[in-house]
C-alpha positions as CSV (number, residue, x, y, z in Angstrom):
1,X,104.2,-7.0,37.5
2,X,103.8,-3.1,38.3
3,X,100.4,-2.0,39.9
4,X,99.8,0.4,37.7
5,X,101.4,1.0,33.9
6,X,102.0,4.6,35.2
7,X,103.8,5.8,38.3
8,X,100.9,7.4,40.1
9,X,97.3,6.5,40.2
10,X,94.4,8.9,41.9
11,X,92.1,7.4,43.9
12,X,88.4,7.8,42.7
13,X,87.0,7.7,46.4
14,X,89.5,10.4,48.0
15,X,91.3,12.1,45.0
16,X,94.7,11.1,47.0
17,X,98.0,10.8,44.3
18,X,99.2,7.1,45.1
19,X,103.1,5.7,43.9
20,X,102.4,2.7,42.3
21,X,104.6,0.9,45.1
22,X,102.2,2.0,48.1
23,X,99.3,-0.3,47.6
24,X,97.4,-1.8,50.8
25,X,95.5,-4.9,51.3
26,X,92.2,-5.2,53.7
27,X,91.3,-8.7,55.0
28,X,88.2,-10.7,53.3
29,X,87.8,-12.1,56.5
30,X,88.3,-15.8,55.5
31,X,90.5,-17.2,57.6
32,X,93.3,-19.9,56.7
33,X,92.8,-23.4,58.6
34,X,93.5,-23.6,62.1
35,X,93.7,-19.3,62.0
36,X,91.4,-17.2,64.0
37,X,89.1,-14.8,62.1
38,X,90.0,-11.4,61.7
39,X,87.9,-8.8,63.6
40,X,86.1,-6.0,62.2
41,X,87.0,-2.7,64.0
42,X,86.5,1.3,63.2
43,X,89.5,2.6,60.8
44,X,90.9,5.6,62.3
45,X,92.1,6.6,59.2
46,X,88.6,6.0,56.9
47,X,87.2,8.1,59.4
48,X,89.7,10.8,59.3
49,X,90.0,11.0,55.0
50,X,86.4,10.4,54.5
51,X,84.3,10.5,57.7
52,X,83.4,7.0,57.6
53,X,82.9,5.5,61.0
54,X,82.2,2.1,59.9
55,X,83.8,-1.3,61.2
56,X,86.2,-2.8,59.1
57,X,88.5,-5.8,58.9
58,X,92.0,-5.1,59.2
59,X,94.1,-3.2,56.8
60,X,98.2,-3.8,56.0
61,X,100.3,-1.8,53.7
62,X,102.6,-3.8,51.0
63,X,105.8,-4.0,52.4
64,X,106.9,-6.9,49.8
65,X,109.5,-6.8,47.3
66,X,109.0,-6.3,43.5
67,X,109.6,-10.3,43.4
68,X,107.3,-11.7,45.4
69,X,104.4,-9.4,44.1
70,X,103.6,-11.3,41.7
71,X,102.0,-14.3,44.6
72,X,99.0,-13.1,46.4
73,X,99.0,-10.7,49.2
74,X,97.5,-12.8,52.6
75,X,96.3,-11.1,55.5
76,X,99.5,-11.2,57.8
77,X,96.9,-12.0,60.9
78,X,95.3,-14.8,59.5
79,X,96.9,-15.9,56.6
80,X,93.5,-15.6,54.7
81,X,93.2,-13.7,51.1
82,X,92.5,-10.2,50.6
83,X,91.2,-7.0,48.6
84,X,93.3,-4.5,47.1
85,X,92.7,-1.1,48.6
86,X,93.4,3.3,48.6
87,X,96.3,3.2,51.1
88,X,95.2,6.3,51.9
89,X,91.1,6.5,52.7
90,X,91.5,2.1,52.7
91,X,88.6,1.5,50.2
92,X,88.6,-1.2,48.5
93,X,89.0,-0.8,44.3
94,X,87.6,-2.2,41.8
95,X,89.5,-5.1,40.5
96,X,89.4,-2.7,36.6
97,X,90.8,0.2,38.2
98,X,94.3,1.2,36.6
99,X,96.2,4.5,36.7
100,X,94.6,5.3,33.0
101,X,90.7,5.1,35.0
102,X,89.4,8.4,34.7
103,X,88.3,11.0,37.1
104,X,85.4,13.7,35.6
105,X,84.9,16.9,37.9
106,X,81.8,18.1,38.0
107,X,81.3,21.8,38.6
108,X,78.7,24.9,38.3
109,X,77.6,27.9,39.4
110,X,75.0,28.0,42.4
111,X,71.9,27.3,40.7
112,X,72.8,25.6,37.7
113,X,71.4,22.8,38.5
114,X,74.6,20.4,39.3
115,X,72.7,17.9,41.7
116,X,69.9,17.4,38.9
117,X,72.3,17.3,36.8
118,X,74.2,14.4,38.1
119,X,70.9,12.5,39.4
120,X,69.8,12.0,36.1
121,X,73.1,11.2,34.8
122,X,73.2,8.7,37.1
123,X,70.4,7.2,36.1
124,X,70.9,7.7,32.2
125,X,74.5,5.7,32.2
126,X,72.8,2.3,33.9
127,X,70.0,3.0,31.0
128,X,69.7,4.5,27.9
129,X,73.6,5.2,27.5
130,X,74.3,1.1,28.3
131,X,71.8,0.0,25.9
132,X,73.1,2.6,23.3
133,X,77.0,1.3,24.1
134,X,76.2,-2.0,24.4
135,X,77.8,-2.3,28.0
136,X,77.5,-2.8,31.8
137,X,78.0,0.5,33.9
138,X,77.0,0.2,36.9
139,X,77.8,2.3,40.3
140,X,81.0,0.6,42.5
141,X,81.8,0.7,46.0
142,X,80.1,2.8,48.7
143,X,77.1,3.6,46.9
144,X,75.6,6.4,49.8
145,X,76.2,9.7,47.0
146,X,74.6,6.8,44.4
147,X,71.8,6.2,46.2
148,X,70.7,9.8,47.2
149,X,70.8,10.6,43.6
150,X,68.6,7.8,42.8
151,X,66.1,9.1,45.7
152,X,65.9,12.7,44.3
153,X,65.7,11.2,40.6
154,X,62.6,9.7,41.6
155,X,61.1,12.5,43.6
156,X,61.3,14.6,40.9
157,X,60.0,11.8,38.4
158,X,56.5,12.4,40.4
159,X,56.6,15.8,39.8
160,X,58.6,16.4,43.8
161,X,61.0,19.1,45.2
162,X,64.0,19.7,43.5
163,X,66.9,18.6,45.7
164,X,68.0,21.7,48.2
165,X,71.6,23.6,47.1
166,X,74.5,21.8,47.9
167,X,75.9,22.8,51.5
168,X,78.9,24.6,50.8
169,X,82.9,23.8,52.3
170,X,82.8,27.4,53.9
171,X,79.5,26.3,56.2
172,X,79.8,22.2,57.1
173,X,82.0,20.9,59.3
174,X,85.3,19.0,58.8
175,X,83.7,15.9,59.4
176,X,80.8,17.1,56.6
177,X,83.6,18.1,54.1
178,X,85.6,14.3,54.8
179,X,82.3,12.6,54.6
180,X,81.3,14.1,51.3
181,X,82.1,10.4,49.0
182,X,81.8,10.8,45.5
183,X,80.0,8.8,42.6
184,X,81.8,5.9,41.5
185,X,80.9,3.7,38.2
186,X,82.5,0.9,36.7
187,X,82.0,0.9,32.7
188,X,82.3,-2.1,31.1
189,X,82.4,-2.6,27.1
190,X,83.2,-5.5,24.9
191,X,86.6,-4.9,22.7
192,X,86.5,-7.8,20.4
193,X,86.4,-11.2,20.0
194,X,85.8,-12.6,23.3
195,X,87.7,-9.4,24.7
196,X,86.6,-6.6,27.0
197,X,87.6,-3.2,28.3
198,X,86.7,-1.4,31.4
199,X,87.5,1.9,33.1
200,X,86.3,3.2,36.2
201,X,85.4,7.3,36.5
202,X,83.9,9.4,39.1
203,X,82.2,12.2,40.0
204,X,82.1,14.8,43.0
205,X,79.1,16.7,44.1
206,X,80.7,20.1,45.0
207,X,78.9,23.4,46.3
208,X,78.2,26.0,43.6
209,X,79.4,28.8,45.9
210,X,82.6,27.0,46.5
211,X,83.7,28.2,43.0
212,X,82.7,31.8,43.2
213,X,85.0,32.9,44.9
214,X,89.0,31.9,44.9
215,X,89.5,31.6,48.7
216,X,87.0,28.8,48.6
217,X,88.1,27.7,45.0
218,X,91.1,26.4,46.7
219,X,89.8,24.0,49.0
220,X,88.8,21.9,45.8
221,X,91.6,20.7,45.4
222,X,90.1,17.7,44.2
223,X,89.6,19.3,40.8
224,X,93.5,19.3,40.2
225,X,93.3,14.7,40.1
226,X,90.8,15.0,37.4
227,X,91.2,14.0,33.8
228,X,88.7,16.5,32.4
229,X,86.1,18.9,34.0
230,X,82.6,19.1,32.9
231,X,81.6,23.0,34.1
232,X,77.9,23.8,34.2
233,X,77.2,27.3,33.6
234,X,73.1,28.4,34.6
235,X,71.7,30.6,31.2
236,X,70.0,32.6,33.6
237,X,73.5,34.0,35.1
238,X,74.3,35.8,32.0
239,X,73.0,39.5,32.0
240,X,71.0,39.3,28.8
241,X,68.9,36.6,30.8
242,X,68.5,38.4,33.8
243,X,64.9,39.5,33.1
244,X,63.5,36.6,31.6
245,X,64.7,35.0,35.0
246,X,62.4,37.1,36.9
247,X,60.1,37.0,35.1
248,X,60.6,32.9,35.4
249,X,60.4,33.5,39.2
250,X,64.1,32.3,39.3
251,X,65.6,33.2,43.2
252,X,67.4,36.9,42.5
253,X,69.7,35.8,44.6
254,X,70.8,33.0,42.1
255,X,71.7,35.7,39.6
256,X,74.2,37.3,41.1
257,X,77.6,35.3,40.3
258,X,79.0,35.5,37.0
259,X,80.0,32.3,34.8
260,X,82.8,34.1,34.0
261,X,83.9,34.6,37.7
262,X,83.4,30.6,37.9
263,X,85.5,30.0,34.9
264,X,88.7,32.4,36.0
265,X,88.7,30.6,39.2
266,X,88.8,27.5,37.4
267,X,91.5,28.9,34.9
268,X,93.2,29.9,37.8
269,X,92.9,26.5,39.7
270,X,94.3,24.4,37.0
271,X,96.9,26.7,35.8
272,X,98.3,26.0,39.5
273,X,97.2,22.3,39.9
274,X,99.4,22.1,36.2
275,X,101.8,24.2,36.7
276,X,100.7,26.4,33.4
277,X,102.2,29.7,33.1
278,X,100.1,32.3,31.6
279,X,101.6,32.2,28.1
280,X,100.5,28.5,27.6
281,X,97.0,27.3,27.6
282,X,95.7,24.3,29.9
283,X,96.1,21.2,27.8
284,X,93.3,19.1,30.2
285,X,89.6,19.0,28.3
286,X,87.2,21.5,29.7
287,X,83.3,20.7,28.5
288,X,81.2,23.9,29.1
289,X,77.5,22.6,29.5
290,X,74.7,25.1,29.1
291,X,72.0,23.8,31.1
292,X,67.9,24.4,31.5
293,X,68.0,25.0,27.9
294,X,64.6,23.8,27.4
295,X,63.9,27.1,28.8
296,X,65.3,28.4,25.5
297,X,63.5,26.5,23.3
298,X,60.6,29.2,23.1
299,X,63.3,30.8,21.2
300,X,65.1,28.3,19.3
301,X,64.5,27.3,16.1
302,X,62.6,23.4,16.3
303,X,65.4,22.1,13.5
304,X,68.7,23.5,15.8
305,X,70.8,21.1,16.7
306,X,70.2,21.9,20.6
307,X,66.4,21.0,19.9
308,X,68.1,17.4,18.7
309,X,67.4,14.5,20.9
310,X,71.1,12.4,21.9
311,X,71.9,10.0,19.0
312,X,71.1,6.4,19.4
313,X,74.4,5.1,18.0
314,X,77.0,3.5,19.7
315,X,79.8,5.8,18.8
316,X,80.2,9.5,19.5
317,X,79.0,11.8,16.5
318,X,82.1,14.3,16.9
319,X,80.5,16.2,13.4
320,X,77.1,16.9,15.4
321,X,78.8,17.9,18.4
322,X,80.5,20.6,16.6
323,X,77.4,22.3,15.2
324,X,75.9,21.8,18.6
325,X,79.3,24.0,19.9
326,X,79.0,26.9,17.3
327,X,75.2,26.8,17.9
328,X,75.8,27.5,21.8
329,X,78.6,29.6,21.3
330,X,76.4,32.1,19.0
331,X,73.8,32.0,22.2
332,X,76.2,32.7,24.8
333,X,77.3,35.7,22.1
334,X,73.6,36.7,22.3
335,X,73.6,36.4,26.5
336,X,76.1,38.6,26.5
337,X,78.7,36.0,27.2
338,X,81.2,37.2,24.6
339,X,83.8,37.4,27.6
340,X,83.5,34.3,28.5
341,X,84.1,32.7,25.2
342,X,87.1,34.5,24.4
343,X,88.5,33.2,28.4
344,X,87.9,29.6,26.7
345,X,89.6,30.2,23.7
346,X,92.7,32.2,25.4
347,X,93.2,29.7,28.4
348,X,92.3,26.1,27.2
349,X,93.9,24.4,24.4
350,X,90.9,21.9,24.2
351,X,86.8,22.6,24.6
352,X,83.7,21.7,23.5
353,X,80.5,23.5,24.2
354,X,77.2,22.0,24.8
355,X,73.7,22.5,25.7
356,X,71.6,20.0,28.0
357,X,68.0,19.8,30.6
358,X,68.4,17.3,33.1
359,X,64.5,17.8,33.4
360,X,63.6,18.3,29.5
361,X,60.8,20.4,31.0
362,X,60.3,23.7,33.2
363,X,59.9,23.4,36.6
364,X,58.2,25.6,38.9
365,X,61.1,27.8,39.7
366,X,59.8,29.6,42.5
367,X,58.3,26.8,44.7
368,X,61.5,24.4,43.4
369,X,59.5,21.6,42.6
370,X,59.8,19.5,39.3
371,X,57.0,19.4,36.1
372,X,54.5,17.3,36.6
373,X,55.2,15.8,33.3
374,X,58.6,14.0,35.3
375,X,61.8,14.1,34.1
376,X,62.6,13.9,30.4
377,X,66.5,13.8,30.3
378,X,67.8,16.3,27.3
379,X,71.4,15.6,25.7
380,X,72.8,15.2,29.6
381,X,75.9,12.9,28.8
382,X,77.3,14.3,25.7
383,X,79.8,16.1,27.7
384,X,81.1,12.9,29.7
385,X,81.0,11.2,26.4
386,X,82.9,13.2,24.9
387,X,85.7,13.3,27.1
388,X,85.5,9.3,27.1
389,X,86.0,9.5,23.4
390,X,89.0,11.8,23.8
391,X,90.6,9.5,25.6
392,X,89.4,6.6,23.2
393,X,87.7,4.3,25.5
394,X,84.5,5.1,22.9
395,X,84.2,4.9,19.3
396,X,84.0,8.4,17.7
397,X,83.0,8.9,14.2
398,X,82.0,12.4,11.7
């Protein structure tokens, strides 16, 4: 039986390509009778791909033929069972994970508010979204990007600082950039009768800066394994918003690169990773998220879709997410961000617009630190579920 049903698989913890014939195998540490117990030791090469000086149990790539796959793979020391694992970064995978598991990137501008964002997505999949699916998600593997989420999610539920800007690729070292481990979640839902499905995605917490510029742009290469891309663009960057920013006590410094420089770099990123020339248009699914719009809603009428709370079905409402789309593409018209809209129309042959508050209310801009009202999550995974019902794992209806 193949490994995977296609001929590569990316890795969700490293973003490495992997043949379907290069899987590895780490010891559970149960020995067979009469064997020695393996020994846990640093991995040289964990610590190289992701900076992860732990000890671990031994390792061994899968020299076996296609024939004997189908038996189990046994630790070659000790003759004991083991856990399929990344050749490459030699974490161990979920036992769901298949080529067709999807990878989301998560990107924005400095200042958008990327790290909120994903801390209360975080927190919205294992709640609201499960009980509105029906499922299990749950976070996977090394949980250390999961767990600092979870710390800043409640900080800012008791009205705490907002979590500081991501450090960016052009000021960590090496060892910072390897260690940087994304956010892995296993998503389990029942497919009929005694039947389940189950995919595993993941998300990487990248440095707003590191997309405003193309030098730096092209150290992400970890954008070109993704499936989709969900791009956060801050209102406040568009020139129409400039001096309501201000006047909001928003960082100048904050306001000073375009969503539309972010978005070329991205263009030009993927026409690369893809292989696009410039007369076709990227066929992977780009979801442009407004966020902070609760910063709007002073200005938006209360029966607009983007004043909406997130439906409650367990399906994804594909004729509300359209009028949410013409609804934020008329704003970003009114921003000023007429550009940016024709680059998304002229480059991708697939996206959706949305608008979303990881904090659902204003925080104090200048001192960073959240509304004392907490955190009351706005329309945040739309986008993600929207690209999971593109690719059918979800129910879509409208």
């Amino acid at each position: 039986m193949a490994l995977f049903r296609s001929k590569q698989a990316v890795c969700p913890y490293c973003y490495r390509r992997i043949e379907s014939d290069k899987a590895a195998f780490r010891c559970n540490g149960h020995a067979a009778a009469g064997k020695s117990r393996c020994v846990a030791r640093p991995d040289p090469e964990r610590k190289q791909v992701l900076g992860v000086d732990e000890a671990v149990l031994p390792t061994w790539p899968d020299k076996r033929s296609l024939l004997q796959r189908h038996r189990p793979f046994l630790c070659p020391d000790c003759l004991g069972p083991t856990t399929r694992v990344c050749p490459v970064c030699h974490t161990p995978w979920p036992s769901t994970f298949t080529a067709d598991s999807p990878l989301i990137g998560l990107v924005g501008v400095r200042g958008s508010g990327k790290t909120i964002m994903l801390s209360v997505l975080a927190q919205e999949l294992t709640t609201s979204i499960q009980r509105r699916f029906d499922a299990a998600i749950h976070p996977t593997g090394n949980r250390r990007l999961v767990s600092q989420l979870a710390n800043w999610r409640s900080d800012m539920g008791r009205g705490g600082h907002l979590p500081s800007q991501t450090e960016t690729y052009q000021h960590v070292s090496k060892d910072q950039r390897d260690s940087a481990e994304p956010a892995v979640f296993e998503w389990q839902l029942a497919d009929g009768r005694n039947r389940q499905r189950s995919t595993i995605f993941s998300f990487y917490d990248t440095a707003g800066e590191d997309l405003a510029s193309m030098d730096r742009t092209r150290e992400l290469n970890y954008l070109a394994a993704t499936d989709g891309v969900i791009l956060l663009l801050d209102p406040f960057g568009f020139t129409g918003n400039h001096d309501l920013a201000r006047s909001k006590g928003v960082d100048e410094d904050l306001l000073h690169d375009r969503p539309e420089d972010v978005l070329r770099n991205i263009v030009e990123l993927l026409r690369q990773a893809d292989q696009v020339g410039s007369k076709k248009k990227i066929s992977r699914p780009l979801a442009v998220v407004v966020s902070k719009i609760d910063a709007f809603f002073d200005s938006i009428d209360e029966d607009s879709p983007l004043r909406r709370p997130s439906s409650d079905q367990p399906y994804f409402d594909e004729a509300e997410s359209l009028e949410v789309h013409e609804h934020v593409a008329m704003l970003l018209d009114e921003w000023s961000g007429g550009g940016l809209l024709r680059m998304l129309e002229l480059n991708f042959s697939t996206f959706r617009l949305f608008a979303a508050s990881a904090l659902g209310a204003e925080p104090d801009y200048a001192r960073r630190t959240a509304n004392p009202r907490g955190v009351l999550p706005h329309r945040v995974a739309e986008p993600l579920l929207w690209l999971m019902a593109r690719r059918g794992f979800l129910p879509k209806e409208g």
